[in-house]
C-alpha positions as CSV (number, residue, x, y, z in Angstrom):
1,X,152.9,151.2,100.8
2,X,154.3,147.6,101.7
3,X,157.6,146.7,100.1
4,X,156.9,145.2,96.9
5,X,153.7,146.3,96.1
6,X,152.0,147.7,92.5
7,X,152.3,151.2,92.4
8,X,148.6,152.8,92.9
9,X,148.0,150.1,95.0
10,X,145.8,150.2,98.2
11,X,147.4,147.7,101.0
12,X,143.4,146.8,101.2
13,X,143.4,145.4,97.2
14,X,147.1,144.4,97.2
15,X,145.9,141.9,100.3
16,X,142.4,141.3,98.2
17,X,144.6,140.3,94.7
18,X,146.5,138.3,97.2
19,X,143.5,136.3,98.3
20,X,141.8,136.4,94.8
21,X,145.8,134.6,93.4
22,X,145.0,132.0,96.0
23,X,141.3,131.1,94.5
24,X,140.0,128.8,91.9
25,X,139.0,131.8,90.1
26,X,140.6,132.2,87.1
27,X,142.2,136.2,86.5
28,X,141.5,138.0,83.6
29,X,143.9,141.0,82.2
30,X,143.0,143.8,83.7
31,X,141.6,147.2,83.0
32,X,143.4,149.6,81.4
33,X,143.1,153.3,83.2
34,X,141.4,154.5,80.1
35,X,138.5,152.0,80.3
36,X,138.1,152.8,84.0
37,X,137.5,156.4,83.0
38,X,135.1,155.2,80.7
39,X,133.2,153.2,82.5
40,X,133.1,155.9,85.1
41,X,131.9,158.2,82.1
42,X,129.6,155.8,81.4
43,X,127.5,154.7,84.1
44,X,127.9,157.8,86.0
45,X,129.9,156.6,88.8
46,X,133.9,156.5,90.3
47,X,134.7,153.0,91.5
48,X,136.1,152.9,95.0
49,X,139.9,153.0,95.2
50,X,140.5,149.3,96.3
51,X,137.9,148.4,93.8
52,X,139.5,149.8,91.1
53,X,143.2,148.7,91.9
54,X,141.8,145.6,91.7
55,X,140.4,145.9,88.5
56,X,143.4,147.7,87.3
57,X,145.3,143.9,87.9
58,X,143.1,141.4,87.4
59,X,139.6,140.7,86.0
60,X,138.2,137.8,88.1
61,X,136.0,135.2,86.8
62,X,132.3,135.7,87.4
63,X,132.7,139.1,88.5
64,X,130.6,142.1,86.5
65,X,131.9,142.3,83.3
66,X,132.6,146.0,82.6
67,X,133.4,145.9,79.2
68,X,130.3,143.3,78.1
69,X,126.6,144.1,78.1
70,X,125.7,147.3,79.0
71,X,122.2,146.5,79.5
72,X,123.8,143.7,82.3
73,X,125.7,146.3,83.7
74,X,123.0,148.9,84.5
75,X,120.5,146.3,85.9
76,X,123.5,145.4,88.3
77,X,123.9,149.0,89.3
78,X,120.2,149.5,89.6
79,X,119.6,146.4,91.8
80,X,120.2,148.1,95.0
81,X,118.1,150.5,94.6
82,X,115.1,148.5,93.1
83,X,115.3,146.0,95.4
84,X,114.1,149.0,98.0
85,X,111.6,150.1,96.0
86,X,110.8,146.6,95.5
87,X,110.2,146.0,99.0
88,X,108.8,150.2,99.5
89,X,105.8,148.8,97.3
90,X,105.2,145.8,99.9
91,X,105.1,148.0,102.8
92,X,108.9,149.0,103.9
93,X,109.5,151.6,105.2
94,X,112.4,154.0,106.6
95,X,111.1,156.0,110.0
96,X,113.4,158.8,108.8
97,X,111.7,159.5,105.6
98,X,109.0,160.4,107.3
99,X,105.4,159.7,107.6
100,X,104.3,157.5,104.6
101,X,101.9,158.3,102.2
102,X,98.7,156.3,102.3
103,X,99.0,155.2,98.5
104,X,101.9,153.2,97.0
105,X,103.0,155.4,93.8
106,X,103.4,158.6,96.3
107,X,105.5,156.3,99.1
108,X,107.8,154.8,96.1
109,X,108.1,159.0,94.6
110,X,108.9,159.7,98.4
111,X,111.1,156.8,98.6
112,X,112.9,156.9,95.7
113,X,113.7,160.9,96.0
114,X,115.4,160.1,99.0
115,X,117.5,156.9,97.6
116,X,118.9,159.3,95.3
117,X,121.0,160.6,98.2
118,X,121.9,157.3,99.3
119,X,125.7,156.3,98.6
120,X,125.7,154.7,95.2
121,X,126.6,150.5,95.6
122,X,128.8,149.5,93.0
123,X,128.9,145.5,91.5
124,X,131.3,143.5,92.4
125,X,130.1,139.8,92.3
126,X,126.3,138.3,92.3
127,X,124.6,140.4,94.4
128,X,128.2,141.6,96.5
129,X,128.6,145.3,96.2
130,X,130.9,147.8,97.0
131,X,129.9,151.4,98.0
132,X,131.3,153.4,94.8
133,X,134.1,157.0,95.7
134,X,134.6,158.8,97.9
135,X,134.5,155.9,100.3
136,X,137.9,156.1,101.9
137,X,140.4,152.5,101.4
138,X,138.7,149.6,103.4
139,X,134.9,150.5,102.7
140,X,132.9,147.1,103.4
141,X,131.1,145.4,100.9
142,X,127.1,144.3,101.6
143,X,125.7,141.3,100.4
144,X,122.3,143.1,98.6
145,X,119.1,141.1,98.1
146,X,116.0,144.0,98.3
147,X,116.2,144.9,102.0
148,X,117.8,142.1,103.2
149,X,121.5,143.8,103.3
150,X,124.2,142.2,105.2
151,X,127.4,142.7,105.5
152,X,129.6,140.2,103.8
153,X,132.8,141.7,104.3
154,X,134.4,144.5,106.4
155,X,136.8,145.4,103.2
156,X,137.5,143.8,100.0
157,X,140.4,141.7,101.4
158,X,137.9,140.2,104.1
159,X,135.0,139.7,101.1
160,X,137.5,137.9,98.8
161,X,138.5,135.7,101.9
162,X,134.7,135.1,102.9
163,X,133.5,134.2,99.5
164,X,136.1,132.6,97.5
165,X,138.5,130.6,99.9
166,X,135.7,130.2,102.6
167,X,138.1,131.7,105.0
168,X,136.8,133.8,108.1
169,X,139.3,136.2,108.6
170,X,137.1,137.3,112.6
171,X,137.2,140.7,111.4
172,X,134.0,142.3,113.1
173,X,134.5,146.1,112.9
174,X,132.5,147.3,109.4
175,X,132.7,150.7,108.6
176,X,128.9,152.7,108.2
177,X,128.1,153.3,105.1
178,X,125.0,155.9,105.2
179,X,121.7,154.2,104.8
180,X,123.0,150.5,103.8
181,X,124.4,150.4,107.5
182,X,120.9,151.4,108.8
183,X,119.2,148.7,107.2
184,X,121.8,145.8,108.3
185,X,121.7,147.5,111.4
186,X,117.9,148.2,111.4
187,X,118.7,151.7,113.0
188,X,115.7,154.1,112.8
189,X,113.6,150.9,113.1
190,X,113.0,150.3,109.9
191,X,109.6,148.8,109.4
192,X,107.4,146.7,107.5
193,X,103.9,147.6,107.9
């Protein structure tokens, strides 16, 4: 830990708070550790550590509001994985589930049994996510539209930059995430029919 910084810290969300001080975005209180656990309880989930540091110091404007509208929050934690099955229903496919079924309903079932093993993506911002624990500090964070995944940062710190200070910070090397990284990367040649 850097001299200086907020105990329970990650250098990774001490650097992102950093950034986030230096937007136009104005910083809510944060969350207290009690209301993490509950939202944790709630939506069945454990934020990633420089996530939740974060969140533990500041609220940011526009990002998910945790404490608001439940029925906001789950649609932002389901978008990930609709978007897929979205896209599943219009002919995606992943080579590695498979051969796929000739009828839609049995390739979404097929589909969606095996996106329950998928890392869960955690709301950050619009349609910015963050894989949830037990990603290690530094995890990146995808930009999430149905199967168009990108990377849009390789860590928090390099998001924040990116999207609120329109700062490139060159960083190239992301860390794979299971599946998400396969369809940025379009490893197993993943397929539209």
């Amino acid at each position: 830990m850097r001299p200086g910084m907020i105990t329970g810290m990650t250098p990774v969300a001490d650097r992102a708070l950093r950034v986030l001080r230096r937007s136009r975005l104005d910083l809510g209180p944060g969350l207290s550790e009690k209301e993490i656990r509950d939202i944790q309880a709630t939506y069945g989930f454990t934020f990633h550590c420089d996530h939740a540091a974060v969140l533990r110091q500041a609220t940011p404007e526009g990002w998910i509001d945790w404490l608001g509208d439940s029925g906001r929050v789950r649609e932002a934690l389901a978008w990930p994985v609709e978007g897929v099955l979205f896209d599943v229903e219009r002919g995606f496919w992943m080579p590695a589930w498979g051969e796929r079924p000739a009828s839609k309903s049995a390739a979404e079932e097929v589909a969606r049994h095996h996106l329950e093993k998928v890392p869960t993506l955690v709301p950050i911002y619009g349609h910015r996510y963050i894989p949830a624990a037990p990603e290690r500090p530094g995890a990146p964070v995808f930009s999430v539209y149905q199967t168009d995944v990108i990377h849009y940062g390789v860590d928090l710190t390099d998001y924040c930059a990116n999207e609120f200070l329109g700062v490139a910070t060159g960083r190239t090397h992301y860390r794979p995430v299971p599946f998400w990284t396969d369809i940025v990367e379009g490893v197993g040649g993943t397929q539209f029919w």
